[in-house]
C-alpha positions in Angstrom: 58.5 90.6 111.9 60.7 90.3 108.4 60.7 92.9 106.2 61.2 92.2 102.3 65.2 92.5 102.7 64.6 89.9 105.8 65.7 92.4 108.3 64.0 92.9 111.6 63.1 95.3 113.6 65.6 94.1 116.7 68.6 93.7 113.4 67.9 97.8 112.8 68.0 98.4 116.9 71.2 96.4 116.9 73.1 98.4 114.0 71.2 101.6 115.2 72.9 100.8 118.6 76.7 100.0 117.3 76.2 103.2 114.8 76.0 104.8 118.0 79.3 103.3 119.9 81.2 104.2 117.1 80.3 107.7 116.6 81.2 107.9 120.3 84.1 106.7 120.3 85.2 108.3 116.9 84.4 111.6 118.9 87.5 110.6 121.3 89.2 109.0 118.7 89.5 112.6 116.9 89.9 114.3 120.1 93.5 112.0 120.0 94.4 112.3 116.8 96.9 115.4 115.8 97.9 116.5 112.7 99.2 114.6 110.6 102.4 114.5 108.8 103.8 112.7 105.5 107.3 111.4 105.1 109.3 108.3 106.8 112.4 109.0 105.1 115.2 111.3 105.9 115.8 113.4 102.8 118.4 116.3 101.9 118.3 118.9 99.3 120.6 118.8 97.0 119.9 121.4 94.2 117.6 123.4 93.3 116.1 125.3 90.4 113.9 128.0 91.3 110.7 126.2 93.1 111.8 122.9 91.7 114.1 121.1 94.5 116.2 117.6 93.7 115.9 115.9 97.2 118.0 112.6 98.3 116.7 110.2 100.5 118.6 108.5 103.0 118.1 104.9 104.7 119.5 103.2 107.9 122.3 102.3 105.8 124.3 103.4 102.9 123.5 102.5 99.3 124.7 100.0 97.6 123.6 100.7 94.1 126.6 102.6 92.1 124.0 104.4 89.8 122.0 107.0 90.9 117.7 106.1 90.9 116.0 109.5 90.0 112.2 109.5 90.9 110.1 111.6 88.6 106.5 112.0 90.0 103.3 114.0 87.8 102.9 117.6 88.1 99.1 117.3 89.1 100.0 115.7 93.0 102.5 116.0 95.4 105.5 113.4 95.1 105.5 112.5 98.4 102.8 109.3 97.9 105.7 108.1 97.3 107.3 108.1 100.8 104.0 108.5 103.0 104.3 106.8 105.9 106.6 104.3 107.3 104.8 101.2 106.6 103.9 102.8 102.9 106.6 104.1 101.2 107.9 102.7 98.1 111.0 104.9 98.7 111.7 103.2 101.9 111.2 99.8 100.2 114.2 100.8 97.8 116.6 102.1 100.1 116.1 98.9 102.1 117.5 97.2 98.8 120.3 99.4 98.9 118.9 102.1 96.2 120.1 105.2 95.7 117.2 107.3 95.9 116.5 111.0 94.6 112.9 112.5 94.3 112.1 115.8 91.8 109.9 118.2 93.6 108.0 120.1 91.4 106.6 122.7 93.8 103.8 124.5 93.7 103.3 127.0 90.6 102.2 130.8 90.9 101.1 133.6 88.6 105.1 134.1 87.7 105.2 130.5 86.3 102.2 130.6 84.2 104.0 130.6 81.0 106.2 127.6 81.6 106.7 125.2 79.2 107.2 121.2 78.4 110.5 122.1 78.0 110.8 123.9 81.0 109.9 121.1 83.2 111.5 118.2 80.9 114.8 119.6 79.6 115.6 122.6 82.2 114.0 121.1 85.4 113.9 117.2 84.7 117.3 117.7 82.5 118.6 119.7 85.2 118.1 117.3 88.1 119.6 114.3 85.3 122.6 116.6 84.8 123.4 117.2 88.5 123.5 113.3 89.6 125.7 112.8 86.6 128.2 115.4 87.7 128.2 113.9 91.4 128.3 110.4 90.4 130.5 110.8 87.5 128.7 108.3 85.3 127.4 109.3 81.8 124.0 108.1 82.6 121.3 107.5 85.9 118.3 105.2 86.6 115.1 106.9 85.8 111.6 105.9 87.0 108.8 107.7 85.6 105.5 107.8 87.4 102.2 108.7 85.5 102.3 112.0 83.8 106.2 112.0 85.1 106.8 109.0 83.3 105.9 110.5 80.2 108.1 113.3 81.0 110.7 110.7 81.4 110.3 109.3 78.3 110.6 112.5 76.3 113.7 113.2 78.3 115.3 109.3 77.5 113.8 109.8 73.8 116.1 113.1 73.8 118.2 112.2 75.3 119.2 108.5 75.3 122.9 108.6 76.5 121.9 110.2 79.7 119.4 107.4 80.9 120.8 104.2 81.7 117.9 102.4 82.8 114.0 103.5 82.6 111.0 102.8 84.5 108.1 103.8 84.1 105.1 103.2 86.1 101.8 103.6 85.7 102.3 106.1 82.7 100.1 106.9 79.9 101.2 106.1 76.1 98.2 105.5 73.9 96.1 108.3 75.1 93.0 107.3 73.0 92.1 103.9 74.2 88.4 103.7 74.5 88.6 102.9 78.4 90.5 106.7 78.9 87.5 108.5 80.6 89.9 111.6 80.8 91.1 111.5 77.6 87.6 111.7 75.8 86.3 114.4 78.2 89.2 116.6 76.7 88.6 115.9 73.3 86.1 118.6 72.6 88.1 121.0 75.5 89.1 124.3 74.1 92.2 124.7 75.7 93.5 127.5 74.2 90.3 129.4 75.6 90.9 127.7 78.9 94.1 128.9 79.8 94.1 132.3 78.0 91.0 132.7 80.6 92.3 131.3 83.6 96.0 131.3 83.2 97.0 128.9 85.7 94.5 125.9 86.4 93.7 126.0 89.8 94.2 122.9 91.8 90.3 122.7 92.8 89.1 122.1 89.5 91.9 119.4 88.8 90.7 117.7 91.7 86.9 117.6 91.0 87.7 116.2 87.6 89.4 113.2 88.9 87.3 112.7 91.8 84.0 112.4 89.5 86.0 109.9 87.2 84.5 107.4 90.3 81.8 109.4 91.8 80.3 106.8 94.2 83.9 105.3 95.3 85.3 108.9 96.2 82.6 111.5 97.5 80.5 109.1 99.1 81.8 105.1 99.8 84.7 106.0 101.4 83.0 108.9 103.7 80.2 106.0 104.5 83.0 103.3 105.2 84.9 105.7 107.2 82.4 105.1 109.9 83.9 101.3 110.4 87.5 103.1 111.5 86.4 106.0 114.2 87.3 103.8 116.5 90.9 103.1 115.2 93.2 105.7 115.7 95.8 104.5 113.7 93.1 103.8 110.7 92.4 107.3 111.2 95.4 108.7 111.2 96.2 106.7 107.5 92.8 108.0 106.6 93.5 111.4 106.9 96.9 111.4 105.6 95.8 109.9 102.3 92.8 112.6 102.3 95.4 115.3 102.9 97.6 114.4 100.0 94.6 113.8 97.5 93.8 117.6 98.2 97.0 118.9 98.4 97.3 119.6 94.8 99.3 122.5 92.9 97.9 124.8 90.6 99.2 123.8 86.7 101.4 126.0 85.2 99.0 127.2 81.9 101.4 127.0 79.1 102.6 123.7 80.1 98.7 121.9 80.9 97.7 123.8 77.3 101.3 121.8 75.3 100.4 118.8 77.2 96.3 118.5 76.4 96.7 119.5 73.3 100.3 116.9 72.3 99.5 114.1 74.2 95.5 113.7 75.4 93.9 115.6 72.4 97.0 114.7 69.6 98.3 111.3 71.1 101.3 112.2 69.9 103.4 109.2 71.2 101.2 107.1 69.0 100.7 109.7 65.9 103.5 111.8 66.4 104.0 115.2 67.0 105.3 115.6 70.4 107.5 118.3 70.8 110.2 119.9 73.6 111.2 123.3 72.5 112.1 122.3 68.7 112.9 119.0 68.9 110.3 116.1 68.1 110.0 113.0 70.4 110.4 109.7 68.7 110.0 106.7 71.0 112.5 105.4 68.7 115.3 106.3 70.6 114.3 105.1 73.7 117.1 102.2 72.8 118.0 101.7 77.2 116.3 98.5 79.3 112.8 99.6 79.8 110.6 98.3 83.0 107.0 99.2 82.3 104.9 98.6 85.3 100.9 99.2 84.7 98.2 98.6 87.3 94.9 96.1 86.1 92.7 98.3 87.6 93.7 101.6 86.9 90.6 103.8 86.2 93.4 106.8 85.1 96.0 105.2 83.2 94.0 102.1 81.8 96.4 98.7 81.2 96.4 99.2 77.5 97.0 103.0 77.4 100.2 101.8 79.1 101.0 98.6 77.5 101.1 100.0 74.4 104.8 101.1 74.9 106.1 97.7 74.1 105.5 98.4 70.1 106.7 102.0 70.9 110.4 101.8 72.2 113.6 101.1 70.3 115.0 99.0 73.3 115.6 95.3 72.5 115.7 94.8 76.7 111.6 95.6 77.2 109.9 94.2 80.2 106.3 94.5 81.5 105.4 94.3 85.1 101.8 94.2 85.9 100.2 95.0 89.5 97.0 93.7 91.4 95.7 96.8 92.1 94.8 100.8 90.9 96.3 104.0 90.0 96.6 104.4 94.0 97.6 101.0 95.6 100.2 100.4 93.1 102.1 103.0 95.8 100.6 102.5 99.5 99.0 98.9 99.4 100.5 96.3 101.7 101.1 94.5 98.3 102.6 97.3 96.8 105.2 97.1 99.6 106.4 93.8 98.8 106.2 93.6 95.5 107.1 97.0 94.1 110.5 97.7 95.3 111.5 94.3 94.9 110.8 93.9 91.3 112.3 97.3 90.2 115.8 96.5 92.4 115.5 92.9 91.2 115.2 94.8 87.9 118.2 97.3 87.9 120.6 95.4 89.8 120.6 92.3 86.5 121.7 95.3 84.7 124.0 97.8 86.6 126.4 95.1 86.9 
């Protein structure tokens, strides 16, 4: 006998049945799996700011690139998405081009850095890191490739500092902070974040999380979780599994002086697009952003929308503006199997017309 979605009573034994296989043989599956780890790529410390560590990555073989490729990741996640696993790491990708590769660690803030400041993290830290490959290299200027909230730090930094920045990229980074398809922007619009951070001081990781994980309810606290079911049997599907879920909630605390200049400049002000960014006492004018510029956007990107990040064509003063776009979200753009073959291709491809 049918029922009205034309499924029988011998369909719902059947799936009832291989429910039941794989929850077995997830149980084993688990049983096997150990903790696991993040990172394919050698890497070595090579200076340091209080929490805040410059690390240098290092591939099977030496780099052929003469200019230095600084990586600057956002302040809400760890940077290590970008080097997760062997088989997805965009850092990997670019050392197998021959990159020279160096990745910004922000750390994770305490009570002691609560009153950090934009310029703190984009002049002293960001600046800092900038200064220190210039010194080893010996060039005037380095590669710099922005991602999300890091890539608007980058900007700032290239708009202040233009001589230092040979060649930026950003990637998926916010510009227009007001287009209508920003679901994060309009929930800050009415935030009180003065009140917010004078009461909490440093926002706590937890809530950060929550905010972004209800941006696609469905997709993140209950689709995945359902699908994940369909892998218990896979160890190494597993094993990626909970390596992504360990990264997604390994988040740092924000640094409450620096999350209150930031809503208030660039998610409540738009300040790229009105004006009125400021480091310490200096305004950013996108202007001066005169260097090649690679701007790489995701289609479906539910955090940094196409046009919030497209919109830095009409922004820079560089006459050498290009615009990459990627099948995929906010997340793929770094771990898909497309990501892998397209990403570090395009941004070597990229850099190497123009280091020559």
């Amino acid at each position: 006998m049918n029922g009205p979605l034309n499924i029988t009573l011998d369909d719902l034994a059947d799936e009832a049945a291989r429910f039941q296989q794989k929850l077995g043989a997830g149980l084993q599956t688990l049983l096997e799996v150990e903790d696991v780890h993040f990172g394919a790529t050698e890497r070595e410390e090579v200076w340091r700011d209080g929490k805040v560590v410059l690390y240098r990555f290092r591939g099977e073989r030496k780099p052929t690139a003469k200019v230095p490729l600084l990586i600057s990741y956002a302040l809400v996640n760890r940077p290590y998405m970008v080097d997760l696993q062997a088989d997805r790491s965009i850092v990997k990708g670019l050392l197998e081009r021959g990159e020279d590769v160096y990745v910004i660690d922000w750390g994770y803030p305490d009570r002691s850095d609560r009153f950090l400041t934009l310029e703190d993290y984009i002049e002293r830290f960001l600046g800092g890191a900038v200064d220190h490959l210039r010194r080893s290299s010996g060039l005037e200027g380095v590669n710099l490739l922005g991602i999300c909230q890091g890539g608007a730090f980058s900007l700032c930094y290239a708009a202040l500092n233009p001589g230092k920045v040979r060649n930026l990229i950003t990637m998926v980074t916010p510009v227009d902070f007001h287009t209508a398809d920003n679901m994060l922007s309009n929930w800050t619009q009415g935030m009180d974040v003065d009140l917010f951070v004078d009461t909490l001081g440093n926002v706590p990781a937890d809530m950060m999380n929550l905010c972004y994980l209800t941006l696609k309810p469905w997709r993140l606290f209950v689709q995945k979780y359902v699908g994940l079911v369909d892998i218990l049997d896979d160890r190494k599907a597993m094993e990626d599994f909970l390596r992504m879920e360990k990264w997604i909630f390994d988040s740092p605390d924000q640094a409450g002086e620096a999350f209150r200049q930031f809503i208030k400049q660039f998610y409540q002000g738009n300040g790229f697009i009105n004006g009125g960014i400021t480091i310490g006492e200096r305004e950013v004018d996108l202007g001066f952003v005169d260097m090649p510029v690679l701007n790489i956007y995701a289609e479906q990107d539910h955090l940094v929308p196409p046009d919030a990040s497209r919109a830095l064509k009409d922004m820079v003063g560089s006459t050498d503006y290009s615009e990459l776009s990627f099948r995929g979200g906010h997340i793929g753009i770094y771990v898909s199997s497309r990501a892998q073959k397209e990403v570090p291709t395009a941004i070597h491809d990229w850099l190497a017309r123009r280091n020559r």
